[in-house]
Backbone as JSON Lines, residues from 0, in Angstrom:
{"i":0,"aa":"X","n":[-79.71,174.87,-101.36],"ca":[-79.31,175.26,-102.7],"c":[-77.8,175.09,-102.9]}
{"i":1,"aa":"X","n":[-77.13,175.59,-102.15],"ca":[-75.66,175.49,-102.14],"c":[-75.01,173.95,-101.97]}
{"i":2,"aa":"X","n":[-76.02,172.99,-101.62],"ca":[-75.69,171.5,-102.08],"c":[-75.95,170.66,-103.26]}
{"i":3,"aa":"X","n":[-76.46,171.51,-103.51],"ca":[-76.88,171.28,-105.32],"c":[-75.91,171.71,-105.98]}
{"i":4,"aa":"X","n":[-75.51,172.41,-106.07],"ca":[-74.0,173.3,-106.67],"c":[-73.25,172.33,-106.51]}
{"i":5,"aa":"X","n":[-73.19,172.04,-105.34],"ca":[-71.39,171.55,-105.16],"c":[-71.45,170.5,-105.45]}
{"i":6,"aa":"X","n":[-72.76,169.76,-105.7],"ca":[-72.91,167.93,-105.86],"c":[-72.82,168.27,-107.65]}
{"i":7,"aa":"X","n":[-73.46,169.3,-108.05],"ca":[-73.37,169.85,-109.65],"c":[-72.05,169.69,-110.46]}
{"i":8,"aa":"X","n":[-71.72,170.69,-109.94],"ca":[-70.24,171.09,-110.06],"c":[-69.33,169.87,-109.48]}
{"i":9,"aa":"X","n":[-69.38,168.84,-108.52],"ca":[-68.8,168.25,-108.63],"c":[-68.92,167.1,-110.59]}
{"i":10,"aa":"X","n":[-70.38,166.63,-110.38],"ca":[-70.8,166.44,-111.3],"c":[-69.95,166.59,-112.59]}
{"i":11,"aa":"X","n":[-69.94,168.29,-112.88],"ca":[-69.46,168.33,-113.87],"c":[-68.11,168.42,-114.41]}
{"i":12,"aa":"X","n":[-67.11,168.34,-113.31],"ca":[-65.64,168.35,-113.11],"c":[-65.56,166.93,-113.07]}
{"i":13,"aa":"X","n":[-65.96,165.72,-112.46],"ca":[-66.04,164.26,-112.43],"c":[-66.42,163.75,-114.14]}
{"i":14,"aa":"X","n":[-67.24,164.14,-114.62],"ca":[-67.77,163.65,-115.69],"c":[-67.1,163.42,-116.96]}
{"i":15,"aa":"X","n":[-65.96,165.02,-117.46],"ca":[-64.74,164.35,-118.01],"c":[-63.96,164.24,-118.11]}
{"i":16,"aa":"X","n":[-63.37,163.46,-116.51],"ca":[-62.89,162.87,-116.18],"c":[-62.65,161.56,-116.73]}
{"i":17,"aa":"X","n":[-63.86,160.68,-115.71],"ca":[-64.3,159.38,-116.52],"c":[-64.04,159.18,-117.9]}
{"i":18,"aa":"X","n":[-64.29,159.91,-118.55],"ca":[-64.53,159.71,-120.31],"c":[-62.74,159.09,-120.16]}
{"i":19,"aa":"X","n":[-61.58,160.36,-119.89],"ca":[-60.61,159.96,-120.27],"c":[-60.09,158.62,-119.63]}
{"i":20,"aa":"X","n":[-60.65,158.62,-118.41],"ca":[-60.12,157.01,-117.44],"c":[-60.69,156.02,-118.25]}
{"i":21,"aa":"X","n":[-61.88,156.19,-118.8],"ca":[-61.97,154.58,-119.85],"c":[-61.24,154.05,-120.56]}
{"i":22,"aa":"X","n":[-61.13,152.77,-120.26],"ca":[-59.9,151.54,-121.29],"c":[-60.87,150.74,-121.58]}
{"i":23,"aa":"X","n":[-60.53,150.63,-122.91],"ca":[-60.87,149.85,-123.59],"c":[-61.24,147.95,-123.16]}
{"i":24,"aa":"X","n":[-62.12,147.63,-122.45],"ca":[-61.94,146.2,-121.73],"c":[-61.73,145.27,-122.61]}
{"i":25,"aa":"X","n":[-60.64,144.48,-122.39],"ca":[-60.67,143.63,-122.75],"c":[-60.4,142.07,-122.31]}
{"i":26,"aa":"X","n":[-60.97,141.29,-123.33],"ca":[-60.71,139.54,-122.35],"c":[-59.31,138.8,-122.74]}
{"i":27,"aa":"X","n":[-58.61,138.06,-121.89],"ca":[-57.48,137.31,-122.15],"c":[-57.95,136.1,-122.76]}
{"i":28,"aa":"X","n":[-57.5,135.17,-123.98],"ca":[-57.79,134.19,-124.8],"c":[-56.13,133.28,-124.3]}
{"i":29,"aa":"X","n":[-56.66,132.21,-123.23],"ca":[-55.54,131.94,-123.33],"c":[-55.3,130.44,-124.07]}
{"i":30,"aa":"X","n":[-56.4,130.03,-124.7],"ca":[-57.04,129.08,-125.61],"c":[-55.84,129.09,-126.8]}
{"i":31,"aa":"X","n":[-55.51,126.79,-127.16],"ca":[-54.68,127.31,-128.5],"c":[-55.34,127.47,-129.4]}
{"i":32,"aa":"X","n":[-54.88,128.15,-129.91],"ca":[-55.83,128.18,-132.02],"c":[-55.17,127.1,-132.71]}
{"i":33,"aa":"X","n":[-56.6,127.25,-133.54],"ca":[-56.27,126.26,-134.39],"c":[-55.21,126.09,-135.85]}
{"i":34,"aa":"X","n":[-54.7,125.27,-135.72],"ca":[-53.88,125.26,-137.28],"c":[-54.29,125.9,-138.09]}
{"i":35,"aa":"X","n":[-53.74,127.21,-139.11],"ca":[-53.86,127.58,-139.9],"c":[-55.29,128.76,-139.44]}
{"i":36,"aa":"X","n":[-55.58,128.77,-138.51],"ca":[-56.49,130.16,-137.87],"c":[-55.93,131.59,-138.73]}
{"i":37,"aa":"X","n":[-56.41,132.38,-139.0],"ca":[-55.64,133.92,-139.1],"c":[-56.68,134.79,-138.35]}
{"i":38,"aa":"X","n":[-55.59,136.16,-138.25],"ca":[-56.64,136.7,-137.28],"c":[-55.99,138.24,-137.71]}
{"i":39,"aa":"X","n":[-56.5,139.43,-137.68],"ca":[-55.77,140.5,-138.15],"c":[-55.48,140.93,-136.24]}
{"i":40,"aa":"X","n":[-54.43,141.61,-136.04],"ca":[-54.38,142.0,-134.46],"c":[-52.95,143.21,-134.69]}
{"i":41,"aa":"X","n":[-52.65,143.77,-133.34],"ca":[-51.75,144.56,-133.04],"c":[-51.06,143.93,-132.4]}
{"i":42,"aa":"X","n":[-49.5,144.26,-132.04],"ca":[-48.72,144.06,-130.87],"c":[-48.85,144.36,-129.35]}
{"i":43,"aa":"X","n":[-49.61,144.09,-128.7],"ca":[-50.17,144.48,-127.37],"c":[-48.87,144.54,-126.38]}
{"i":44,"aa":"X","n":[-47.99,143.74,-126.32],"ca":[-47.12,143.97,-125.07],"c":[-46.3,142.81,-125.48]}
{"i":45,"aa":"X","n":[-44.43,143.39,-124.85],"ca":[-43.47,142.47,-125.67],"c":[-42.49,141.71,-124.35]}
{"i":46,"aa":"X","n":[-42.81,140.27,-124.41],"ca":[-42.51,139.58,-123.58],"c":[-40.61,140.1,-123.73]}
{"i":47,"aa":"X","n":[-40.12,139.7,-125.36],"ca":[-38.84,139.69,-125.73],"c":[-39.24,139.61,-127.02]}
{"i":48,"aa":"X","n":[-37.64,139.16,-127.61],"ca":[-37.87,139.23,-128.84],"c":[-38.52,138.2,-129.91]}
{"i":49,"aa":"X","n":[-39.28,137.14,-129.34],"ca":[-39.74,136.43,-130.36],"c":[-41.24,135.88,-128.99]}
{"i":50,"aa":"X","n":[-41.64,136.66,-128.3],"ca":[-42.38,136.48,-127.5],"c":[-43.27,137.65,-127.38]}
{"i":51,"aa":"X","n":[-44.72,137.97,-127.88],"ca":[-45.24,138.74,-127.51],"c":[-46.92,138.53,-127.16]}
{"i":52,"aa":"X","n":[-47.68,139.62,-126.79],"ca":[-49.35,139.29,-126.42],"c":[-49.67,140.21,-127.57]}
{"i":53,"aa":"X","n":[-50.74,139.55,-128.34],"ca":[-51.38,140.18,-129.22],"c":[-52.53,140.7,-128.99]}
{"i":54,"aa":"X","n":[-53.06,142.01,-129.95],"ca":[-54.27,142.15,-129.6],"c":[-55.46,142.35,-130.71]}
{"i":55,"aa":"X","n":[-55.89,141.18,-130.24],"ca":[-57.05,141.21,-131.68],"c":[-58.73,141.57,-131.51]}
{"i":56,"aa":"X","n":[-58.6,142.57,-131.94],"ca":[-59.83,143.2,-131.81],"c":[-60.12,143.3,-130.53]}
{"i":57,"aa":"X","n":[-60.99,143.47,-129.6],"ca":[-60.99,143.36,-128.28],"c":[-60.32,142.13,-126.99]}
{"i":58,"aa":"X","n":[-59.87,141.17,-128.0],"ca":[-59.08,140.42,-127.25],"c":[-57.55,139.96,-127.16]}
{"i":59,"aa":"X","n":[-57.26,139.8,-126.02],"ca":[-55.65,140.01,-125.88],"c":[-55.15,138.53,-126.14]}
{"i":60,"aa":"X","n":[-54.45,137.54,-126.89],"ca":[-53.74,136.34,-127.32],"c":[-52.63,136.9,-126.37]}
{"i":61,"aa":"X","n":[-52.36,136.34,-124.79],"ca":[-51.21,136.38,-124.68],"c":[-49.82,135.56,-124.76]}
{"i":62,"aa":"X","n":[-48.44,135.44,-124.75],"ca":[-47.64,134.9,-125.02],"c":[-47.59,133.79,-126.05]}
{"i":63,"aa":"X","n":[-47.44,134.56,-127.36],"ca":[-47.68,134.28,-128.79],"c":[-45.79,134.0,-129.04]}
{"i":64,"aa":"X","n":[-45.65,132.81,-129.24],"ca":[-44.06,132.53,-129.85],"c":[-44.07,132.77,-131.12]}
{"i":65,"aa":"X","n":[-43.49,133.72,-131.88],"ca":[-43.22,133.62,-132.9],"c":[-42.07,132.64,-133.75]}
{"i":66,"aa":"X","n":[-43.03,132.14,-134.78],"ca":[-41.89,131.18,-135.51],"c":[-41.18,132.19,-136.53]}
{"i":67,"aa":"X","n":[-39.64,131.3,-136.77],"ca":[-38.73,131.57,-137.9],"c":[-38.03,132.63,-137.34]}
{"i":68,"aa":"X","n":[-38.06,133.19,-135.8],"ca":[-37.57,134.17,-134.91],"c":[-37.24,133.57,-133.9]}
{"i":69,"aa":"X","n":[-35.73,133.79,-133.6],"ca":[-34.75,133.16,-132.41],"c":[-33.89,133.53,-131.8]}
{"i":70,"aa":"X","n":[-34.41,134.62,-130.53],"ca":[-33.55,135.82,-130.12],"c":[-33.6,135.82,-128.68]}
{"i":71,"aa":"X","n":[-32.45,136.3,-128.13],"ca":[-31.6,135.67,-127.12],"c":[-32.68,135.95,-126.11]}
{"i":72,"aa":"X","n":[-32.66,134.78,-124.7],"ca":[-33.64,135.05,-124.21],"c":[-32.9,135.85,-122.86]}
{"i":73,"aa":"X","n":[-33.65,135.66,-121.04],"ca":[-33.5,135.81,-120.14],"c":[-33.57,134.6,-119.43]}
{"i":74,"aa":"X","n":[-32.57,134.15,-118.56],"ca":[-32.8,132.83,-117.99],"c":[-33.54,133.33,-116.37]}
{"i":75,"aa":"X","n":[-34.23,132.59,-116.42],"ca":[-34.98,133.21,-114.75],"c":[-34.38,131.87,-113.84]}
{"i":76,"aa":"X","n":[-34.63,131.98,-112.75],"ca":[-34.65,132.82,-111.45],"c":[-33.7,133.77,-111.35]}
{"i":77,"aa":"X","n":[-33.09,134.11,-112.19],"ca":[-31.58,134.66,-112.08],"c":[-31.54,136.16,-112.5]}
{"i":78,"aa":"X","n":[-32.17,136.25,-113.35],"ca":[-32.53,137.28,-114.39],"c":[-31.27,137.37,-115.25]}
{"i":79,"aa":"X","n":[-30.22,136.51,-115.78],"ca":[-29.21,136.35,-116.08],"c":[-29.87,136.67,-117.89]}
{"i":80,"aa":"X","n":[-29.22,137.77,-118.57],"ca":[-29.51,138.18,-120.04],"c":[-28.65,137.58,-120.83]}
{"i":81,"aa":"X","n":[-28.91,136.76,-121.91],"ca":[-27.91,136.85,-122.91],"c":[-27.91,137.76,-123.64]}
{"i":82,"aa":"X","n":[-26.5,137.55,-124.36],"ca":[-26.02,138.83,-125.34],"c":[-27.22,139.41,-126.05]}
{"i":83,"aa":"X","n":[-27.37,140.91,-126.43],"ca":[-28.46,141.21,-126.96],"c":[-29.42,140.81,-127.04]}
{"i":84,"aa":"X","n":[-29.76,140.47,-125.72],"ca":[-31.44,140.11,-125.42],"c":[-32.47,141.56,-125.19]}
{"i":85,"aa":"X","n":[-31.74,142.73,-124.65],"ca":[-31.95,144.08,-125.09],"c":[-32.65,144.74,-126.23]}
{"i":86,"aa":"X","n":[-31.54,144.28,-126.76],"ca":[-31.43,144.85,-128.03],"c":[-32.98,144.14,-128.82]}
{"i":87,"aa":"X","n":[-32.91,143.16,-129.19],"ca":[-33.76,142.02,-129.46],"c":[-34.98,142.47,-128.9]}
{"i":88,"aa":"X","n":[-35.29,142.73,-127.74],"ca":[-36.66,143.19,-127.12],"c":[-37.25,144.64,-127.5]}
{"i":89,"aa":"X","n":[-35.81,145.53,-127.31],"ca":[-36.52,146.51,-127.87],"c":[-37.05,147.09,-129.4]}
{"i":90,"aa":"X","n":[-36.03,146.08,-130.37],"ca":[-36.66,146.38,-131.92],"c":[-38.33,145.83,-132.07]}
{"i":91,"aa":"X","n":[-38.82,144.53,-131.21],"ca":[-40.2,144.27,-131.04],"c":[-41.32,145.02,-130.55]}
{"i":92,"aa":"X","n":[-40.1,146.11,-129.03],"ca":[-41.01,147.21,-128.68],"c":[-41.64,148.45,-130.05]}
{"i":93,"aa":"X","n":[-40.35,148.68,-130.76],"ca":[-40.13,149.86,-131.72],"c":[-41.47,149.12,-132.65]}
{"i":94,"aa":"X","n":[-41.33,147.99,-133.2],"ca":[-42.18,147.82,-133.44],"c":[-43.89,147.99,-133.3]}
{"i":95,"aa":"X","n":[-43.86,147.19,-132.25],"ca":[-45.29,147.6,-131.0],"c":[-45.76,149.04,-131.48]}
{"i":96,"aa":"X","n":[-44.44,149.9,-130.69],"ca":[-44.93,151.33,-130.37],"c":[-45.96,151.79,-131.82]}
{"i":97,"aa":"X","n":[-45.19,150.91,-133.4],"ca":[-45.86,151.69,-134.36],"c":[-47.24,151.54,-134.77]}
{"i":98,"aa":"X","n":[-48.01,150.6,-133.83],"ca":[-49.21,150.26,-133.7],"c":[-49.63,149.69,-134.94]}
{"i":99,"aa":"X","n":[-48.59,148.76,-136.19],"ca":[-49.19,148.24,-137.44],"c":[-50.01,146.95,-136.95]}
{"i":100,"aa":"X","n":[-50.11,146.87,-137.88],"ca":[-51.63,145.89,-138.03],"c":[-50.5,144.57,-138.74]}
{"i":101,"aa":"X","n":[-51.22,143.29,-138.36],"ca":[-50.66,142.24,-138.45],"c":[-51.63,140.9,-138.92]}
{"i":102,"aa":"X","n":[-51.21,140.1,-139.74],"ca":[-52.06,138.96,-139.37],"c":[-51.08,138.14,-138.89]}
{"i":103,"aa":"X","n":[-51.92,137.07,-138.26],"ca":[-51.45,136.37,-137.1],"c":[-51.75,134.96,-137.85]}
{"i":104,"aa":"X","n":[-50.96,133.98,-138.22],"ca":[-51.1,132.99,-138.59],"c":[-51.18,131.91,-137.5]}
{"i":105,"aa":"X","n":[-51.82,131.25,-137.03],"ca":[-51.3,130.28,-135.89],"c":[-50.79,128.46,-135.99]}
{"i":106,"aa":"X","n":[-50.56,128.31,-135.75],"ca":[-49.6,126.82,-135.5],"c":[-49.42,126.35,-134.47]}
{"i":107,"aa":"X","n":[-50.25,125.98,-134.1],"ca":[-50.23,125.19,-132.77],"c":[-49.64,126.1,-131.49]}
{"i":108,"aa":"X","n":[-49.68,124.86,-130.8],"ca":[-48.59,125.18,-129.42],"c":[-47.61,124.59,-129.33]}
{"i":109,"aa":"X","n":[-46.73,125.13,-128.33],"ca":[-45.03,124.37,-128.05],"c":[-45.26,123.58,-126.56]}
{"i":110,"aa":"X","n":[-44.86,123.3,-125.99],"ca":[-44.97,122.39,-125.03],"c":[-45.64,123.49,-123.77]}
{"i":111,"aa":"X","n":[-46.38,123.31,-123.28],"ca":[-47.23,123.53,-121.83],"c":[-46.41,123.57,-120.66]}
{"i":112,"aa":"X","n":[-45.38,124.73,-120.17],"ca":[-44.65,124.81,-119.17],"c":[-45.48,125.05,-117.97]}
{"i":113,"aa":"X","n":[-46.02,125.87,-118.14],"ca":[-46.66,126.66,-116.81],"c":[-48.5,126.31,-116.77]}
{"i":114,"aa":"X","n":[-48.27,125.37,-116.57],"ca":[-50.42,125.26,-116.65],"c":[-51.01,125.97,-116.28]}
{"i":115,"aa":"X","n":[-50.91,127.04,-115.42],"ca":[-51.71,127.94,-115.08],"c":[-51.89,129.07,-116.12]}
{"i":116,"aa":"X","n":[-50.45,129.47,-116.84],"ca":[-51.33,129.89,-117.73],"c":[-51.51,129.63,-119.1]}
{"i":117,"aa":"X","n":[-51.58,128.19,-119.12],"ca":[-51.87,127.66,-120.73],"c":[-50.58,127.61,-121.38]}
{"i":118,"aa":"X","n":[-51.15,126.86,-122.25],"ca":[-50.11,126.74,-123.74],"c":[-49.59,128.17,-124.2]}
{"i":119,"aa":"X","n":[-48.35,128.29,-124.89],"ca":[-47.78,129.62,-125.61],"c":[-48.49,129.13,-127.51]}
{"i":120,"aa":"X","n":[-49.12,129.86,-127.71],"ca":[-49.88,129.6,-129.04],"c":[-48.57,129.94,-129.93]}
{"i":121,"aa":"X","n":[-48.24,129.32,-130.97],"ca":[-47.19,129.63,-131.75],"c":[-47.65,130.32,-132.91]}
{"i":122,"aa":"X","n":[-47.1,130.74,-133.28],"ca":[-47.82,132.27,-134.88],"c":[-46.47,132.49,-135.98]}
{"i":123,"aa":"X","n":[-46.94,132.84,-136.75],"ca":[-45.8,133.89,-138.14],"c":[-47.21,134.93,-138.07]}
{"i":124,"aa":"X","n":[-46.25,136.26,-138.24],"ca":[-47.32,137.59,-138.43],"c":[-46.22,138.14,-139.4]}
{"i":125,"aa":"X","n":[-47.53,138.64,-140.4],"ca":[-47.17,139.28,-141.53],"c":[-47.98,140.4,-141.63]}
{"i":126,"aa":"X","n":[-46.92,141.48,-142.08],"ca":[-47.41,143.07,-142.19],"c":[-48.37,143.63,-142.77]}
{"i":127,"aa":"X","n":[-49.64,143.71,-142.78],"ca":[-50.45,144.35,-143.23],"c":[-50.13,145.18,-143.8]}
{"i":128,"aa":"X","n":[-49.08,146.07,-143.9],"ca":[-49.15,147.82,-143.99],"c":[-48.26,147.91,-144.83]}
{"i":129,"aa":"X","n":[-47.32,146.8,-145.73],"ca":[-46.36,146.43,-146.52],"c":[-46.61,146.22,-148.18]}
């Protein structure tokens, strides 16, 4: 009897638990879109300031270049910052953090650096919430 309890009671101390450990799954799209695609999505995570992963509906668009936005980058291997590249990253975070809603216009891709992980899909996102 007293192993029933404790497998119980573990039971019911484990159970919501779980509930709060669930995330939301989602799949990476690292596919380009097509010209003139729209898509409504959030700011999922901010590369910098004209670089971010979107998230549309259950799927994550990562490293989305934004056009008509041109803000200082990080040169790697070095980690060498230009001027207000800071600054620049974190008004995209402030952004992010406010969880607005966006559509995502797409425009191709820019040139294919890294093949492993695909093309950077290029976008203009405009404010839903405006």
């Amino acid at each position: 009897m007293k192993k029933f309890f404790s497998i119980f009671f573990i039971f019911l101390c484990a159970a919501p638990l779980s509930l709060f450990a669930q995330e939301k799954a989602s799949t990476v799209d690292h596919k380009v879109k097509k010209t003139g695609t729209e898509l409504t999505c959030t700011i999922d995570d901010v590369d910098d300031g004209d670089t971010v992963d979107l998230r549309c509906g259950d799927t994550v668009i990562p490293a989305v270049r934004l056009l008509a936005i041109n803000t200082p980058d990080i040169i790697m291997p070095d980690n060498i910052k230009h001027c207000y590249y800071d600054e620049a990253r974190n008004v995209m975070r402030r952004i992010r953090s406010e969880k607005r809603e966006v559509t995502a216009i797409f425009y191709g891709s820019d040139l294919c650096a890294d093949s492993a992980k695909g093309c950077r899909n290029l976008a203009r996102l405009i404010d839903n919430e405006t």
